[in-house]
N, CA, C and O atoms as CSV, one atom per row, in Angstrom:
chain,resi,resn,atom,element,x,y,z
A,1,UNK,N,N,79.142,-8.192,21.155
A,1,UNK,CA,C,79.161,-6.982,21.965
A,1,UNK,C,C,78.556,-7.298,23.335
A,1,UNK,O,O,77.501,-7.921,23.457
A,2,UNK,N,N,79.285,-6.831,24.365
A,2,UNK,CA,C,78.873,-7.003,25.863
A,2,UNK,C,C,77.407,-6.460,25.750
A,2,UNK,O,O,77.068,-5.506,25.049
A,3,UNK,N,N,76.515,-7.288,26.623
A,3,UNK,CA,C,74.969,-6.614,27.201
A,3,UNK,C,C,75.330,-5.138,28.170
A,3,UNK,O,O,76.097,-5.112,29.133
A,4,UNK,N,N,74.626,-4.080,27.669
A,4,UNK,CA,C,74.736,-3.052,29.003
A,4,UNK,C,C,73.467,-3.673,30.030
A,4,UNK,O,O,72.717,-4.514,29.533
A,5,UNK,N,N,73.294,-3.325,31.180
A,5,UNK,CA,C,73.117,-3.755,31.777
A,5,UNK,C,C,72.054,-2.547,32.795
A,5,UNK,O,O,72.630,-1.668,33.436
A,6,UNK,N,N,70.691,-2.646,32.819
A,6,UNK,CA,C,70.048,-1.902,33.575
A,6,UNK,C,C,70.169,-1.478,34.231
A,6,UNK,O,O,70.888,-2.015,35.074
A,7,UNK,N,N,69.592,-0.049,34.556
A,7,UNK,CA,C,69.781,0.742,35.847
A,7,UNK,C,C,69.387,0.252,37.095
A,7,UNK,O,O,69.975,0.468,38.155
A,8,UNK,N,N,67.814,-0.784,36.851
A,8,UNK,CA,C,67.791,-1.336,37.783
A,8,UNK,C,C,68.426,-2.401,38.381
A,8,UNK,O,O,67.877,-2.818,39.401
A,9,UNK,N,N,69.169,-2.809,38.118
A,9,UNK,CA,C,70.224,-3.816,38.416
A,9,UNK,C,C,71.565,-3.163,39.498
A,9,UNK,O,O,72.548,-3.656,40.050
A,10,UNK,N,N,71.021,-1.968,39.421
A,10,UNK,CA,C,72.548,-1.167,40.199
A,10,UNK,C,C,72.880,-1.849,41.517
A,10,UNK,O,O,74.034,-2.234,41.704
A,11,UNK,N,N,71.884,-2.034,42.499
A,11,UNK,CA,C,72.081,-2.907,43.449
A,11,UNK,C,C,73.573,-3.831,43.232
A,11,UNK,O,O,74.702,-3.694,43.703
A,12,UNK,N,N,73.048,-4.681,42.417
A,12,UNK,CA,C,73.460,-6.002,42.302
A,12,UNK,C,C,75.111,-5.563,41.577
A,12,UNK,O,O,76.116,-6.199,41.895
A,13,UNK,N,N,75.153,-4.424,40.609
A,13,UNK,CA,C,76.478,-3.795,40.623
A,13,UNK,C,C,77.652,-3.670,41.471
A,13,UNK,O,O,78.820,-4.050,41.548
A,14,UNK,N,N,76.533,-2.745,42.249
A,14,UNK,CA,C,76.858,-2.100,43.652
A,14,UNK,C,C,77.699,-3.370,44.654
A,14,UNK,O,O,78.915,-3.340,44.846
A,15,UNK,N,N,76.881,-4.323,45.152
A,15,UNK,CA,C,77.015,-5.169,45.697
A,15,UNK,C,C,78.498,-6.184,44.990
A,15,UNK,O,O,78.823,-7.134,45.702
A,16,UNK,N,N,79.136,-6.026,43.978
A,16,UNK,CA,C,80.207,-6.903,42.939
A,16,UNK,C,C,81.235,-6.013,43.479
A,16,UNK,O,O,82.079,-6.498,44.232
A,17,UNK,N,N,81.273,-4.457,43.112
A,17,UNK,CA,C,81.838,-3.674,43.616
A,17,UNK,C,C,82.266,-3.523,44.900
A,17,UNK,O,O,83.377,-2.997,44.829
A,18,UNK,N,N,81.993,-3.691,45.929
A,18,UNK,CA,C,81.717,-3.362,47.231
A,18,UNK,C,C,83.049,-5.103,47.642
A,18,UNK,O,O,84.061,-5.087,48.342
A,19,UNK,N,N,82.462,-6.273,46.899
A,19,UNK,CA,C,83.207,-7.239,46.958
A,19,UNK,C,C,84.140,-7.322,46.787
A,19,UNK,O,O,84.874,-7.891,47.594
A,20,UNK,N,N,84.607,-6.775,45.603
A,20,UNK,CA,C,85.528,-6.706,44.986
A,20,UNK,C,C,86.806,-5.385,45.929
A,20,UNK,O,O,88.033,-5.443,46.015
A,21,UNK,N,N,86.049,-4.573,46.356
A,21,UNK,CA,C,86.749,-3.698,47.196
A,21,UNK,C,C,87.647,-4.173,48.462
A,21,UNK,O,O,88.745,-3.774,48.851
A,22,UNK,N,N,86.703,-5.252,48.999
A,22,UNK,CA,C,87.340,-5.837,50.122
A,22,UNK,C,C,88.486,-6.985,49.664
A,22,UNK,O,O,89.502,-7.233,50.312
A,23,UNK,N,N,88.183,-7.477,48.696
A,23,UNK,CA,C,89.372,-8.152,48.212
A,23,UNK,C,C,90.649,-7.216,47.673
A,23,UNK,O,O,91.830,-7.507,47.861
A,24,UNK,N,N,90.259,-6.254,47.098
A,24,UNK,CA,C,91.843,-5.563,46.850
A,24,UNK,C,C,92.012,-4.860,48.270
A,24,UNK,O,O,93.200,-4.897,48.590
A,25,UNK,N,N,91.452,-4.414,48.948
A,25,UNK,CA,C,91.891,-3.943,50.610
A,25,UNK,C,C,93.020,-5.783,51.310
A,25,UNK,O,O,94.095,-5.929,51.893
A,26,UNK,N,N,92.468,-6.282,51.040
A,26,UNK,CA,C,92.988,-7.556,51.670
A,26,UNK,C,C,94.151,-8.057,50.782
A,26,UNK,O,O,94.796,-9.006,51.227
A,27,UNK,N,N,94.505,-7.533,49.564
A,27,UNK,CA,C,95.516,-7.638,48.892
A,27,UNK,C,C,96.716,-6.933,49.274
A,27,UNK,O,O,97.860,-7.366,49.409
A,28,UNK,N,N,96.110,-5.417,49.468
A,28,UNK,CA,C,97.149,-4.473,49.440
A,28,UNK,C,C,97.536,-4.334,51.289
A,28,UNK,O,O,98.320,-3.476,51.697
A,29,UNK,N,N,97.026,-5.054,51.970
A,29,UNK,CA,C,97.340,-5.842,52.933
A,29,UNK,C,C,98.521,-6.532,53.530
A,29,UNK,O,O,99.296,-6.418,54.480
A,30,UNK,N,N,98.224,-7.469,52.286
A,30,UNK,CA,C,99.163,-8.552,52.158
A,30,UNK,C,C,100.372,-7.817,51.293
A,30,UNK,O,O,101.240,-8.682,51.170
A,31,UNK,N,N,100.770,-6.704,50.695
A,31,UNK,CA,C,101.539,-6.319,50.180
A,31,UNK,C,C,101.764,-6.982,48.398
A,31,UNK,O,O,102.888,-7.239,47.966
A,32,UNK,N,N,100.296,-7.198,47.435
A,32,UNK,CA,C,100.346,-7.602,46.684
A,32,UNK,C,C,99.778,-6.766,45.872
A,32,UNK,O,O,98.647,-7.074,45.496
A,33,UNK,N,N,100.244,-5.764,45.477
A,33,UNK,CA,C,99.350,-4.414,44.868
A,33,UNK,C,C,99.627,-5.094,43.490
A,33,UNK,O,O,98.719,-4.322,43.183
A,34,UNK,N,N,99.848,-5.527,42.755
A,34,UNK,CA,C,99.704,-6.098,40.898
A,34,UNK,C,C,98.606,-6.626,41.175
A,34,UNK,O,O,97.575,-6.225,40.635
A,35,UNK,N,N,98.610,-8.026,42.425
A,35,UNK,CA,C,97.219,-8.531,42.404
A,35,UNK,C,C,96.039,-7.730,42.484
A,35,UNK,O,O,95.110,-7.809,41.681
A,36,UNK,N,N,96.098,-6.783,43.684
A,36,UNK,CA,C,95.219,-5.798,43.735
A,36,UNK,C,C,94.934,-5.463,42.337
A,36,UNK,O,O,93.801,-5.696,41.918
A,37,UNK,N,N,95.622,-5.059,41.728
A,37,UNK,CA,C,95.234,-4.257,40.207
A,37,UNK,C,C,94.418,-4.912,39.504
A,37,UNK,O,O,93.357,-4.501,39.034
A,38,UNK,N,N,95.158,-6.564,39.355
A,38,UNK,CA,C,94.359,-7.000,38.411
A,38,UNK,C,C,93.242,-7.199,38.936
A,38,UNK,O,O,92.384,-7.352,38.066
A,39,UNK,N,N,92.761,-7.283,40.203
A,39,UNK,CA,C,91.622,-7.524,40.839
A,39,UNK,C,C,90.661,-6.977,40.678
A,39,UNK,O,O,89.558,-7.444,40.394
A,40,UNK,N,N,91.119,-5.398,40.923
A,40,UNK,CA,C,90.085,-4.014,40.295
A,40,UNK,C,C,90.366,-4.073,39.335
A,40,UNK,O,O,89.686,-5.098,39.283
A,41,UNK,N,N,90.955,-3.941,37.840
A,41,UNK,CA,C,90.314,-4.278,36.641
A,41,UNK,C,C,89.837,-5.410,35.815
A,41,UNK,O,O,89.732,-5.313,34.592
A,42,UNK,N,N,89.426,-6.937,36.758
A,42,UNK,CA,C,88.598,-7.703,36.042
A,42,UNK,C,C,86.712,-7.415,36.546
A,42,UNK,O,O,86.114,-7.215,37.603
A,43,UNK,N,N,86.413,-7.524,35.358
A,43,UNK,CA,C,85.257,-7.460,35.149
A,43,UNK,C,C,84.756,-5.634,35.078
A,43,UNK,O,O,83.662,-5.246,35.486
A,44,UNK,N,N,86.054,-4.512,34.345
A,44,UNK,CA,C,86.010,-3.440,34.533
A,44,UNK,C,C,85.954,-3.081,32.618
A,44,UNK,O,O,86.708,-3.529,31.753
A,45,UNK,N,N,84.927,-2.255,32.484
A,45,UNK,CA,C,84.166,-1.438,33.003
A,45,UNK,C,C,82.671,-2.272,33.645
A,45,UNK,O,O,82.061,-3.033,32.893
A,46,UNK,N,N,82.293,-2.085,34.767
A,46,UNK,CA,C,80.479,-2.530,34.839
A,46,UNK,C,C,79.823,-2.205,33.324
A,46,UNK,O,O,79.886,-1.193,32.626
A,47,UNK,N,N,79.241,-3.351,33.142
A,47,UNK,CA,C,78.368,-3.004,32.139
A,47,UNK,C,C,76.734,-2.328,31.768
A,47,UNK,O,O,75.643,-2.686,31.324
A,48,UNK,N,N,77.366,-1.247,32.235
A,48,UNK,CA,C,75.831,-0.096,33.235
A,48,UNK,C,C,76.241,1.058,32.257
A,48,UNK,O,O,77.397,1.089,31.836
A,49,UNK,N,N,75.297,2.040,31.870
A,49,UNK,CA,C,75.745,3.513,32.028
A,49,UNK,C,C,75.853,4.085,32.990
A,49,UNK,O,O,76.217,5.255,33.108
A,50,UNK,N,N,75.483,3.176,34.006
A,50,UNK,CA,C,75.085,4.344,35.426
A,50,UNK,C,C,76.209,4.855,36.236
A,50,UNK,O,O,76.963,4.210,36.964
A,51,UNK,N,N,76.197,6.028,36.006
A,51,UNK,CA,C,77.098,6.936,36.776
A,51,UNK,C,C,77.603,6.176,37.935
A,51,UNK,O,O,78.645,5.532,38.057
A,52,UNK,N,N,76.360,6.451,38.993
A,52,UNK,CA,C,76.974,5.802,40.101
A,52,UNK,C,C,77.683,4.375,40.301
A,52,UNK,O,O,78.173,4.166,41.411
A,53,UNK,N,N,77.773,3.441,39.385
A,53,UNK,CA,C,78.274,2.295,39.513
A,53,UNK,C,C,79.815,2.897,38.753
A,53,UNK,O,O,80.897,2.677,39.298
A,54,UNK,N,N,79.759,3.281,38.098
A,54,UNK,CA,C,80.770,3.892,37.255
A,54,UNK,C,C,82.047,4.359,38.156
A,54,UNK,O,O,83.185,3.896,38.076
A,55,UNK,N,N,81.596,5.368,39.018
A,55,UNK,CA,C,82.092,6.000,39.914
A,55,UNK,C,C,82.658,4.901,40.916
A,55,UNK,O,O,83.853,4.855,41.209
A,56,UNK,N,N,81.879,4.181,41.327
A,56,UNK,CA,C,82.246,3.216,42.698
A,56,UNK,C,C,83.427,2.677,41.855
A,56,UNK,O,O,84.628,2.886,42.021
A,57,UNK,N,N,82.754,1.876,40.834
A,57,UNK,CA,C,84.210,0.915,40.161
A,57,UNK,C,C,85.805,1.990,39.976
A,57,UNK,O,O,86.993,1.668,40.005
A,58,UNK,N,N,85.159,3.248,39.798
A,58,UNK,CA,C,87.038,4.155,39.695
A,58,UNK,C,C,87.227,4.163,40.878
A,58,UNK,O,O,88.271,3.539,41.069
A,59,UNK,N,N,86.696,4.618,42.084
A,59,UNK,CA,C,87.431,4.754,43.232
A,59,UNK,C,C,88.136,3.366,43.643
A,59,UNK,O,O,89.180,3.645,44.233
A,60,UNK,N,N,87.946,1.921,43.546
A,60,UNK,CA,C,88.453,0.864,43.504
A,60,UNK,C,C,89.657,0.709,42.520
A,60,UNK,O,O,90.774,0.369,42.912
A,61,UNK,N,N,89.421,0.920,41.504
A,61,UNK,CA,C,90.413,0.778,40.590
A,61,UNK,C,C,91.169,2.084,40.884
A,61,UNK,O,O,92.319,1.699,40.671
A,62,UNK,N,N,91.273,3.347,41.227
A,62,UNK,CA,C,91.632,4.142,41.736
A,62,UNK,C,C,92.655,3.741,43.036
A,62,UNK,O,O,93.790,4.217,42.986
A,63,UNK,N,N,92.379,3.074,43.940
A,63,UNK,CA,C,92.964,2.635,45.070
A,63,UNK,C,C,94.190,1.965,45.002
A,63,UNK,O,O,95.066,2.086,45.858
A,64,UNK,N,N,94.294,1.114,43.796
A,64,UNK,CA,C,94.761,-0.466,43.694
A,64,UNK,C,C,95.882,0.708,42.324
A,64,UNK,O,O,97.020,0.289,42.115
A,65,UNK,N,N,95.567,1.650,41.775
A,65,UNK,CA,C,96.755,2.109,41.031
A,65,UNK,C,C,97.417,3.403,42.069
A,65,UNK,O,O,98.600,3.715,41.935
A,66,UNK,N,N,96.868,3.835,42.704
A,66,UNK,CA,C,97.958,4.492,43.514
A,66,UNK,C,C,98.255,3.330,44.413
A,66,UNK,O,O,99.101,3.826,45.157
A,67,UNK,N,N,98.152,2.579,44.653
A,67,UNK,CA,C,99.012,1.995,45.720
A,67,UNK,C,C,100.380,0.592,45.007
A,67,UNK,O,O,100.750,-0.472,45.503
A,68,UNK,N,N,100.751,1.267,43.750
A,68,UNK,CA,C,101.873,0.432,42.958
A,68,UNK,C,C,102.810,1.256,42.595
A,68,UNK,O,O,102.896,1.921,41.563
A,69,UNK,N,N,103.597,1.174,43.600
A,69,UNK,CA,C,104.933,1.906,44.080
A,69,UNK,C,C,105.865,1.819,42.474
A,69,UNK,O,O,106.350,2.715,41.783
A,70,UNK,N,N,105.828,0.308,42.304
A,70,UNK,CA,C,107.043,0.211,41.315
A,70,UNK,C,C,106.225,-0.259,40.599
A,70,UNK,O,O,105.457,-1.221,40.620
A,71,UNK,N,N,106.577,0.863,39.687
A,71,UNK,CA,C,105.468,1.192,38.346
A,71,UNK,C,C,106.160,-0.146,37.265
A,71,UNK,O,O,105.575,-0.973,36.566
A,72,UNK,N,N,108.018,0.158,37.570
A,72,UNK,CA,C,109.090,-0.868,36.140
A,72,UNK,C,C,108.501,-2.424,36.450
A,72,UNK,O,O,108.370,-3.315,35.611
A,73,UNK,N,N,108.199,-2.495,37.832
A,73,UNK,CA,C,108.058,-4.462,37.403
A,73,UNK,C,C,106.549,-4.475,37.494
A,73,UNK,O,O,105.990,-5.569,37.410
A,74,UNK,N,N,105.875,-3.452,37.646
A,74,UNK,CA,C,104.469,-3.684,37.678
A,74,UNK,C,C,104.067,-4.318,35.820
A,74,UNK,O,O,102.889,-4.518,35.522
A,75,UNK,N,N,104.763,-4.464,35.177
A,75,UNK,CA,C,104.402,-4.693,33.727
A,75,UNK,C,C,104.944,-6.504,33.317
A,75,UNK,O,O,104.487,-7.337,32.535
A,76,UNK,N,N,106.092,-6.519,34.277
A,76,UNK,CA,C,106.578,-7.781,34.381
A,76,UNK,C,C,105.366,-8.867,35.200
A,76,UNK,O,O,105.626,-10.058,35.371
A,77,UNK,N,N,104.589,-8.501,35.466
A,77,UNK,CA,C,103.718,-9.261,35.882
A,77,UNK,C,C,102.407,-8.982,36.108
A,77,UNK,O,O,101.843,-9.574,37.029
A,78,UNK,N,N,101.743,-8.103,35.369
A,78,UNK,CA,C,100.730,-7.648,34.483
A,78,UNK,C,C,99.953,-8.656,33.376
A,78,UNK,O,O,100.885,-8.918,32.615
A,79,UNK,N,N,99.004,-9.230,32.959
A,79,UNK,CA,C,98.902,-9.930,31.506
A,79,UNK,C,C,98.480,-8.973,30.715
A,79,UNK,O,O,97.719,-8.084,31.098
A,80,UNK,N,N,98.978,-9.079,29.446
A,80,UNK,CA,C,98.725,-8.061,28.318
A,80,UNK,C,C,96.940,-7.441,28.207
A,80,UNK,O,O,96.490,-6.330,27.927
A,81,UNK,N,N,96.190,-8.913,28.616
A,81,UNK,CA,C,94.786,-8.523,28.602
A,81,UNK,C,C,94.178,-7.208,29.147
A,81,UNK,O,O,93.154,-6.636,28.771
A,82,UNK,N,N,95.015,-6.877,30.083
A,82,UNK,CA,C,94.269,-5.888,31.140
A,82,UNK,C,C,95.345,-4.556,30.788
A,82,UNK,O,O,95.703,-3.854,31.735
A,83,UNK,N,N,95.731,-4.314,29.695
A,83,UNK,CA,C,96.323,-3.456,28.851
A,83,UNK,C,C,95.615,-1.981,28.435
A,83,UNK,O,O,96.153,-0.910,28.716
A,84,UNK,N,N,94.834,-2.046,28.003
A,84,UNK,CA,C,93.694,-1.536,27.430
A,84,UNK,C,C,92.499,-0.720,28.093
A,84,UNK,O,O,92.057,0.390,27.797
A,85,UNK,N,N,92.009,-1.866,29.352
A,85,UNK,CA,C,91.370,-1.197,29.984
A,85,UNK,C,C,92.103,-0.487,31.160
A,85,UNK,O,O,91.587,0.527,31.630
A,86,UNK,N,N,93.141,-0.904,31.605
A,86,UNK,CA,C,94.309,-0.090,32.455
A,86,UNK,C,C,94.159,1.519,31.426
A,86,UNK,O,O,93.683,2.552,31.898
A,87,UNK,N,N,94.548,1.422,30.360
A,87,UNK,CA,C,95.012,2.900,29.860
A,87,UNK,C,C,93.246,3.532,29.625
A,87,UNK,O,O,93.449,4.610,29.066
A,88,UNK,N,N,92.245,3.433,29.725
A,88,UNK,CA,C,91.253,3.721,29.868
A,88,UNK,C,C,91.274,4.389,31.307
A,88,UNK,O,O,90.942,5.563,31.469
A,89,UNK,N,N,91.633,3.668,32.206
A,89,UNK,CA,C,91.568,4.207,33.817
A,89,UNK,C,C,92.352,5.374,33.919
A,89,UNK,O,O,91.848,6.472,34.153
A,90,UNK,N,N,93.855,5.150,33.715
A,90,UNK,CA,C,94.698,6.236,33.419
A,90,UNK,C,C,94.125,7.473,32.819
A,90,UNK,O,O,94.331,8.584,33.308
A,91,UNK,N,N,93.388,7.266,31.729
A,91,UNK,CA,C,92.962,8.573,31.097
A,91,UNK,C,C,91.843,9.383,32.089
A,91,UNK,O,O,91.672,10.598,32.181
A,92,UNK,N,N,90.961,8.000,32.981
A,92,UNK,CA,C,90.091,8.733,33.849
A,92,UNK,C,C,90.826,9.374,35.076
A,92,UNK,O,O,90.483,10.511,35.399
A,93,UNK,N,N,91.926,8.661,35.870
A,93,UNK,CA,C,92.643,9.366,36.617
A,93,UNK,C,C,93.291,10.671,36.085
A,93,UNK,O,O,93.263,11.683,36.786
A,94,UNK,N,N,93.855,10.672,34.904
A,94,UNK,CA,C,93.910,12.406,34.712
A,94,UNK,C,C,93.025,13.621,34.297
A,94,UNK,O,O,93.289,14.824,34.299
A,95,UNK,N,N,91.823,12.903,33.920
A,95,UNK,CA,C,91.095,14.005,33.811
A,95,UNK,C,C,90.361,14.203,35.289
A,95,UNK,O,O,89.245,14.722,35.305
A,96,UNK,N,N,91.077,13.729,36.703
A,96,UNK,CA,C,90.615,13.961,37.906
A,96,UNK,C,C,91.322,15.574,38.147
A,96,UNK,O,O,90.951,16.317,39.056
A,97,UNK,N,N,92.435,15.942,37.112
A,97,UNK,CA,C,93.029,16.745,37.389
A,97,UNK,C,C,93.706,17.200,39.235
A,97,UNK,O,O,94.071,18.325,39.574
A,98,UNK,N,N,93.690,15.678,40.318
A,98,UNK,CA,C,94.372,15.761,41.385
A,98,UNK,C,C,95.944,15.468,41.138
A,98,UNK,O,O,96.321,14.691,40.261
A,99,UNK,N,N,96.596,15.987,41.776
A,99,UNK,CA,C,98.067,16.390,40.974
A,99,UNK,C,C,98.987,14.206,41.625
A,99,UNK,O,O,99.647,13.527,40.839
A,100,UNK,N,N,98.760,13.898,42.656
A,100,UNK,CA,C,99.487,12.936,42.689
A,100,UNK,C,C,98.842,11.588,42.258
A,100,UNK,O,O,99.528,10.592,42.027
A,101,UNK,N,N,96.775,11.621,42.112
A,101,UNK,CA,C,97.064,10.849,40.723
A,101,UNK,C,C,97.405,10.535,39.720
A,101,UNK,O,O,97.732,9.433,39.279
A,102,UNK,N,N,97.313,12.154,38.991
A,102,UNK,CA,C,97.717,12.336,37.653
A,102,UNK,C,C,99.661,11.845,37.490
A,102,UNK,O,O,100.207,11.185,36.605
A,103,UNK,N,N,100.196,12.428,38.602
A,103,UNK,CA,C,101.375,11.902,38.606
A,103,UNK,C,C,101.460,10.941,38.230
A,103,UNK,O,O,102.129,10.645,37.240
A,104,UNK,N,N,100.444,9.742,39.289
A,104,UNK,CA,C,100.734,8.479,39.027
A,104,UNK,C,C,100.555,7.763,37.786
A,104,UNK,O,O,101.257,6.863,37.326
A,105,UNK,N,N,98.996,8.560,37.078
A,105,UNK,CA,C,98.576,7.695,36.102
A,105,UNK,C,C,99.986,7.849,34.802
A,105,UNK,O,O,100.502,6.989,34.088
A,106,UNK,N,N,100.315,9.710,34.974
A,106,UNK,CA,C,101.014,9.498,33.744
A,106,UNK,C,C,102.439,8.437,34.217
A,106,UNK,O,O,102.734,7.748,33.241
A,107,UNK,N,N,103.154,8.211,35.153
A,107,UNK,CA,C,104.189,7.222,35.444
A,107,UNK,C,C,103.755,5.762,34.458
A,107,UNK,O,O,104.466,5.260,33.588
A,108,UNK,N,N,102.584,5.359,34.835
A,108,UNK,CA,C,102.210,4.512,34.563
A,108,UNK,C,C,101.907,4.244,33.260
A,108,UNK,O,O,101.836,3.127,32.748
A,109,UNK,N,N,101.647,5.791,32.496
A,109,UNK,CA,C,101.015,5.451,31.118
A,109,UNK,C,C,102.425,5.127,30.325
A,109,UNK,O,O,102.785,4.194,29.606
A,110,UNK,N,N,103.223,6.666,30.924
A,110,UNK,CA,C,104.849,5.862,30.444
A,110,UNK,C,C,104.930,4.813,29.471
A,110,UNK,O,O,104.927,4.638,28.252
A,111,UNK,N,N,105.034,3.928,31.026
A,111,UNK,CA,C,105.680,2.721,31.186
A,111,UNK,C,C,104.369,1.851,29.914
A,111,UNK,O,O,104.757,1.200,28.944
A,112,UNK,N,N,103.161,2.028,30.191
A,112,UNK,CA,C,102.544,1.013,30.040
A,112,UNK,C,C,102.511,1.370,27.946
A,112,UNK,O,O,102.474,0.409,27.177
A,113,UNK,N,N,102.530,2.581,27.509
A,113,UNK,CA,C,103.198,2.821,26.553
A,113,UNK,C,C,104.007,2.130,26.085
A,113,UNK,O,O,103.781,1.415,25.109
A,114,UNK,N,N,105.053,2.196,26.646
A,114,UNK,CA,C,106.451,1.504,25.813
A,114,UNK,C,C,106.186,-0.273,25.753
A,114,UNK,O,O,106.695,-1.050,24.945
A,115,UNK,N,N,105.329,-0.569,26.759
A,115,UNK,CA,C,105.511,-2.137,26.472
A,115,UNK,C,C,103.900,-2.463,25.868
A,115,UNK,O,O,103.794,-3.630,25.490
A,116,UNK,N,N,102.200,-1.342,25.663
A,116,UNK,CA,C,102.006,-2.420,25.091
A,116,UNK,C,C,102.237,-1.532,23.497
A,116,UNK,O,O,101.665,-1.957,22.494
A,117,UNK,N,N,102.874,-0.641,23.454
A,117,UNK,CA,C,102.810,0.145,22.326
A,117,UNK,C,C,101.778,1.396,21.903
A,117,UNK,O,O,101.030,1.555,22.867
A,118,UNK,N,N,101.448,2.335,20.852
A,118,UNK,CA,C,100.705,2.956,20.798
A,118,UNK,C,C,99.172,2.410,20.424
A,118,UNK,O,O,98.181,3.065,20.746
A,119,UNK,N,N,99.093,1.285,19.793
A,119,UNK,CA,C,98.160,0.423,19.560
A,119,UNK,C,C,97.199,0.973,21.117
A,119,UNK,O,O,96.330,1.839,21.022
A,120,UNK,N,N,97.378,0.630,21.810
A,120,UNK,CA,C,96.836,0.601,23.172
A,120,UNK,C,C,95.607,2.002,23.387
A,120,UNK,O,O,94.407,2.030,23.660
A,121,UNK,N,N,96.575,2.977,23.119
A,121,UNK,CA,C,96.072,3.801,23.281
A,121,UNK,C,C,94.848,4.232,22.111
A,121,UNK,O,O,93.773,4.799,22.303
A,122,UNK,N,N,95.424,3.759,20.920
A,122,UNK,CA,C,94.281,3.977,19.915
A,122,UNK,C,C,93.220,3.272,20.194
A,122,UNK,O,O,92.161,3.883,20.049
A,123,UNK,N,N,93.153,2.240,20.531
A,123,UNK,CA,C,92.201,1.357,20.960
A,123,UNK,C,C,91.603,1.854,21.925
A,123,UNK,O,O,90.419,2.126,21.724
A,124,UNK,N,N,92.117,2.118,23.145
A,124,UNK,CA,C,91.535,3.285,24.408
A,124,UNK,C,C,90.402,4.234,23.673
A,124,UNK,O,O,89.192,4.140,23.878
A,125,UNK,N,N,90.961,5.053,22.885
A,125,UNK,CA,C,90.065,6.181,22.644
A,125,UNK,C,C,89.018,6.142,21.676
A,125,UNK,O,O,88.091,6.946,21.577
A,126,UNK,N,N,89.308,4.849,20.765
A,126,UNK,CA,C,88.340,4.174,20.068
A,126,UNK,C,C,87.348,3.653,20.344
A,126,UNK,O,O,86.402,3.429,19.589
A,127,UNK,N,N,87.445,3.412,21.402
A,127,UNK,CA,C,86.156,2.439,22.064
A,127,UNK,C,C,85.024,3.210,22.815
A,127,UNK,O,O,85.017,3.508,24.010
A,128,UNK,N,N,84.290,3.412,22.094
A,128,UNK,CA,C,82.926,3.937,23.111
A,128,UNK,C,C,82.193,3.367,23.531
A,128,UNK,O,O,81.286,3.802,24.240
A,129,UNK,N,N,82.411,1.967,23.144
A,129,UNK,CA,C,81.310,1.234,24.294
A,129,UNK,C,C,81.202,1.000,25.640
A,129,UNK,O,O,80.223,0.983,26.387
A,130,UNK,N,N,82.544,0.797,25.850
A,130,UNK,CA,C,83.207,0.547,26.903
A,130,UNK,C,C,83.433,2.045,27.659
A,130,UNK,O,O,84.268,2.847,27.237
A,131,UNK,N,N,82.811,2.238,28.510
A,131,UNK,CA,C,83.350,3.657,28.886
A,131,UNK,C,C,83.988,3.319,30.340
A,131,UNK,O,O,83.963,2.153,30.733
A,132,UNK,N,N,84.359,3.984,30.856
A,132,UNK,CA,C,84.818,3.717,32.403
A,132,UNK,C,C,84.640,5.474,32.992
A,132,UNK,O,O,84.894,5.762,34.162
């Protein structure tokens, strides 16, 4: 089981986050929004309870899934790994209840449904350790 990871440590969260931000800005740049994605979801969820790190990491991972136009080949070059915690995000983008995330997330859950199966999702809602 992953270490959670102190509150006092948020800094140093903070600071991964913040990195990690400028690299998917410099992705979606370059017109590489999958990379972007996978970018914001490695090393996702922080291993914190803390709200505020919590928060920073969705608005990043937030960024990098609205900005993937084509949801059909976004799966063609996806790795299965980042399956799981993708449909975790999705579930947090709709309970934002903003109407063209939610759009997006459900496009995405769709899709991401049919290829990694319902497995995915059971696993999603199973997991409380992992929160996002």
């Amino acid at each position: 089981m992953a270490e959670i990871v102190e509150a006092d440590n948020y800094e140093g969260i903070i600071t991964r986050i913040e990195h990690k931000s400028r690299k998917i800005e410099s992705l979606l740049k370059q017109y590489k929004p999958v990379e972007a994605l996978k970018t914001a979801l490695e090393g996702s969820p922080p291993k914190t309870k803390d709200e505020r790190c919590k928060s920073a990491n969705w608005i990043v991972v937030h960024r990098a899934i609205m900005a993937n136009k084509d949801v059909d080949s976004l799966f063609s070059a996806l790795d299965p790994e980042y399956y799981d915690i993708l449909m975790k995000y999705l579930y947090r983008g709709l309970s934002t209840g903003d109407r063209p995330t939610c759009d997006q997330c459900l496009r995405i859950h769709e899709k991401l449904t049919e290829k990694a199966g319902l497995g995915c999702i059971l696993r999603c809602l199973a997991d409380t350790v992992n929160t996002v």
